[in-house]
C-alpha positions in Angstrom: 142.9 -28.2 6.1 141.3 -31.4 7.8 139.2 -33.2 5.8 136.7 -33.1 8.5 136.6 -29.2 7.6 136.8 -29.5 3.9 133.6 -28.5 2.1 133.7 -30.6 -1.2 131.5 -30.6 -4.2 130.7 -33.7 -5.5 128.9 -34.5 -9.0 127.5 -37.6 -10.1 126.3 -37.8 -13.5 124.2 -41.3 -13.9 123.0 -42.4 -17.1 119.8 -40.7 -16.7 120.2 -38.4 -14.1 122.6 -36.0 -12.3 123.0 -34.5 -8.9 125.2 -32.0 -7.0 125.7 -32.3 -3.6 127.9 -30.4 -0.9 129.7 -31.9 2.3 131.0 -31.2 5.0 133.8 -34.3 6.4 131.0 -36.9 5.4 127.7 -34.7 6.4 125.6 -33.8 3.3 124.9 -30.0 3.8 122.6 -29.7 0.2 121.7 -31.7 -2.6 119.8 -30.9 -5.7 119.0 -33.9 -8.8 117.4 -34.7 -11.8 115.9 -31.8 -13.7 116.7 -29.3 -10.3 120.6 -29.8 -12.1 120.8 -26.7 -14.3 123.3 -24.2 -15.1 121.9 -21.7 -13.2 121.2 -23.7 -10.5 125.0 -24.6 -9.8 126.2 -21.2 -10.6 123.7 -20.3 -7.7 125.2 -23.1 -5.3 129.0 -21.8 -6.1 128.0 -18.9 -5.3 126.1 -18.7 -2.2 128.4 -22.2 -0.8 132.1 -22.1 -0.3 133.8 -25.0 -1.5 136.9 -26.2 -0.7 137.2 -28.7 -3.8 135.2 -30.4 -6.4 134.8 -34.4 -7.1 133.0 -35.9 -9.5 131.9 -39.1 -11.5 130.5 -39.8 -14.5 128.9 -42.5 -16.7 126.3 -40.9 -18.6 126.4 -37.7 -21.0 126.7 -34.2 -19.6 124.8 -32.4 -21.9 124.9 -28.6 -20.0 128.6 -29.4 -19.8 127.9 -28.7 -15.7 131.7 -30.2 -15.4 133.3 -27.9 -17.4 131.4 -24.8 -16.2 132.4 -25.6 -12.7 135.8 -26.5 -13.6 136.2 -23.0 -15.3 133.9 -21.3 -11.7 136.5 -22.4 -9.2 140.0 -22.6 -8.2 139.7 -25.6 -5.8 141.5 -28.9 -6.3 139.3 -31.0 -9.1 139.1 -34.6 -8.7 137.5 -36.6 -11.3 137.6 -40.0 -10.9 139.1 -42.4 -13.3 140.7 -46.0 -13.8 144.2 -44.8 -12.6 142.6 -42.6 -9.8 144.2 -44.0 -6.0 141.3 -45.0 -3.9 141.1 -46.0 0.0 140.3 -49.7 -1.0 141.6 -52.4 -2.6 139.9 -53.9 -5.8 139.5 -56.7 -7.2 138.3 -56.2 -10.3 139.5 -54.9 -14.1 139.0 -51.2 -13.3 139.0 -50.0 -17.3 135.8 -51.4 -17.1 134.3 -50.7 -13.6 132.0 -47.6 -13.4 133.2 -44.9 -11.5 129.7 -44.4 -10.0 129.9 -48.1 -8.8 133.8 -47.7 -7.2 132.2 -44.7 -5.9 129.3 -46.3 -4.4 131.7 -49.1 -2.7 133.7 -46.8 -1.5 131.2 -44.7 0.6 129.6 -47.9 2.2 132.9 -49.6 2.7 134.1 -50.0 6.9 136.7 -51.8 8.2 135.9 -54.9 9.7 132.3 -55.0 7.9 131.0 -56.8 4.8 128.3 -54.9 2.7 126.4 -55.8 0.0 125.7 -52.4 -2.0 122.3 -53.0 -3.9 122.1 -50.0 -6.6 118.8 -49.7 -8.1 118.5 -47.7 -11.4 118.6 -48.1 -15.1 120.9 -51.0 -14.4 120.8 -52.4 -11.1 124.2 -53.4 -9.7 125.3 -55.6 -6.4 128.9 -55.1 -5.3 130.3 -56.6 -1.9 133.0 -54.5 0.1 134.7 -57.0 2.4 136.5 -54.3 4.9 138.0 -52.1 2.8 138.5 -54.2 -0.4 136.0 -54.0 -3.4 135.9 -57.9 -3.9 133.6 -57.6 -7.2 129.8 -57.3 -8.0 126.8 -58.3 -10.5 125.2 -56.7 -13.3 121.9 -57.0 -14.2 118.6 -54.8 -16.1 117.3 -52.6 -13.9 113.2 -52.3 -13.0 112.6 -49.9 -16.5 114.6 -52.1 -18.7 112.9 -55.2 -17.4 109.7 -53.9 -18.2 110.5 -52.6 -21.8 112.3 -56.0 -22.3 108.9 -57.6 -21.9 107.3 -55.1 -24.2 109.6 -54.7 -26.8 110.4 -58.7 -27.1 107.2 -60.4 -27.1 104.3 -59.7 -29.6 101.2 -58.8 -26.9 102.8 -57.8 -23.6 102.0 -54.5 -22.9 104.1 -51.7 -21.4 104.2 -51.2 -17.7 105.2 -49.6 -14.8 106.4 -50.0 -11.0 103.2 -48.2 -10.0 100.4 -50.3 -8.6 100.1 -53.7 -6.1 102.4 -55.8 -6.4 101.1 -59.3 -5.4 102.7 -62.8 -4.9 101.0 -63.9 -7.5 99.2 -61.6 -10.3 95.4 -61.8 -11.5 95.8 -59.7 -14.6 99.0 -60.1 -16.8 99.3 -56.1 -16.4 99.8 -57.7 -12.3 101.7 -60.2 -13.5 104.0 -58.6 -15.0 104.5 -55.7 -12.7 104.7 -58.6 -9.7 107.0 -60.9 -11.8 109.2 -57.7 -12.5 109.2 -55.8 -8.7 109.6 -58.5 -6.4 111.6 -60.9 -8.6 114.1 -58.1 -8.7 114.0 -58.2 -4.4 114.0 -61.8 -5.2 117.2 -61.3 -6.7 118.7 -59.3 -4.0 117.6 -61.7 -1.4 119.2 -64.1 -3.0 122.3 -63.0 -3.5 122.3 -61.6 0.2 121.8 -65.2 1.1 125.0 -66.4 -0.9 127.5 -63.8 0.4 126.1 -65.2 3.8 127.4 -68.7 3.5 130.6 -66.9 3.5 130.6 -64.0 5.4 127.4 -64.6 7.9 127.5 -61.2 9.2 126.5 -59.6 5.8 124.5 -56.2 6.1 122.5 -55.2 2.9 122.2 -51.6 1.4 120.0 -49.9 -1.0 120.8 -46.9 -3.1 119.8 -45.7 -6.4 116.9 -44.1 -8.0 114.5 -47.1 -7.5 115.7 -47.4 -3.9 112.7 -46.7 -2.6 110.9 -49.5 -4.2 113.3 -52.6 -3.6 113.1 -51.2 0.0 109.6 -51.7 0.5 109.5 -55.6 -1.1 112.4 -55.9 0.7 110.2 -54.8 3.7 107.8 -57.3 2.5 110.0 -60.2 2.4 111.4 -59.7 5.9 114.9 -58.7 4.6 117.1 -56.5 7.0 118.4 -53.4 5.0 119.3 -49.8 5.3 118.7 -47.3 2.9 122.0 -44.9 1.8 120.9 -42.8 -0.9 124.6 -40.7 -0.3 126.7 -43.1 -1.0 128.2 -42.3 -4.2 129.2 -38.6 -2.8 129.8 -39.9 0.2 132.6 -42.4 -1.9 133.2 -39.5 -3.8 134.7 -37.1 -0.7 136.3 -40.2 0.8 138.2 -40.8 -2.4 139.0 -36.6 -3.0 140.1 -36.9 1.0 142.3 -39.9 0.1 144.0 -38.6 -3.2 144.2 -35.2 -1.7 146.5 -36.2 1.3 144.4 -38.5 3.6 146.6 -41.1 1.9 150.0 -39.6 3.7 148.5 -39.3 7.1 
């Protein structure tokens, strides 16, 4: 079967959330996340959905054991990607410790003849760069919750708080402060680095994924930064990559 045909089922388990999507080639037919992610829920999917194969990713817990119920549902090649797992770009970096979400990621954003700078926004927020098709390495840093509970948890009077409200150049309360300092110094970030990779490669295009996507978009937005949101990526990567081990490799 083409790949362009092949209905795969990819699962990417996060280290606070899940989700379940179904393509077709690279088209996202359905998607379900977060607490939508049952048992049930994918026992529904596998039934009313043919699949053609199943490929998945994982760096947090999977506590309903979703994995191994599918695994046991199907009889469909089952990819789930690992260190020693053959991928359609080069990478230049120790793989026993990359996250499979974040090879994942790369891998659906990746285009030959194009550099990206992959901004993914949630509990940790990562920035990788795909140079063509080669993964040339990336930055770790807290994401927006663990910047605020940093603050919180490490000082003796700053109080807890969240992304929701203004977020000002300059805040007027330390409850703004702090939600200013943490938001847009995280787009800060991001601009930042955008504006390093583009000493090198001046062509650079930036995109957002990730749980907080939403959020760095709009003080992106703010700060006049160019940027596309892809919140597919990782099972876009993740059908790229079954394609690839599956016989795409050969062709």
């Amino acid at each position: 079967m083409m790949s362009a045909d092949r209905r795969i089922l990819t699962i990417d388990i996060g280290n606070t959330a899940m989700k379940v999507s179904v393509f077709q080639g690279e088209t996202q037919l359905t998607a379900m996340a977060g607490r939508e992610v049952t048992r049930a829920a994918v026992m529904s999917y596998l039934g009313d959905c043919r699949v053609d194969g199943v490929a998945c990713c994982r760096v947090g817990q999977d506590t309903e054991d979703i994995v191994g119920m599918v695994r046991r549902m199907t009889d469909v090649p089952f990819l789930e990607l690992g260190p020693d797992t053959p991928v359609p770009v080069a990478v230049d970096y120790n793989r026993a410790t990359l996250g499979n979400d974040r090879l994942a990621a790369v891998v659906g954003v990746a285009a030959r003849d194009a550099c990206v700078l992959l901004a993914d926004v949630g509990t940790a927020m990562t920035l990788d760069l795909a140079r063509g098709l080669r993964y040339a390495g990336g930055n770790i840093s807290p994401g927006l919750r663990l910047r605020f509970e940093s603050l919180n948890r490490f000082t003796a009077l700053l109080p807890l708080v969240d992304a929701d409200g203004t977020v000002h150049d300059f805040g007027h309360s330390t409850e703004d402060a702090i939600r200013s300092g943490v938001v847009r110094g995280l787009a800060y970030e991001v601009a930042g680095t955008l504006d390093r990779v583009r000493v090198y490669e001046p062509d650079a295009r930036l995109v957002v994924t990730g749980g907080n996507a939403g959020i760095l978009s709009k003080q992106l937005t703010v700060l006049g930064v160019p940027h596309a949101i892809d919140r597919q990526a990782v099972g876009r990567g993740l059908v790229r990559i079954f394609n690839y081990a599956n016989n795409d490799s050969n062709e």
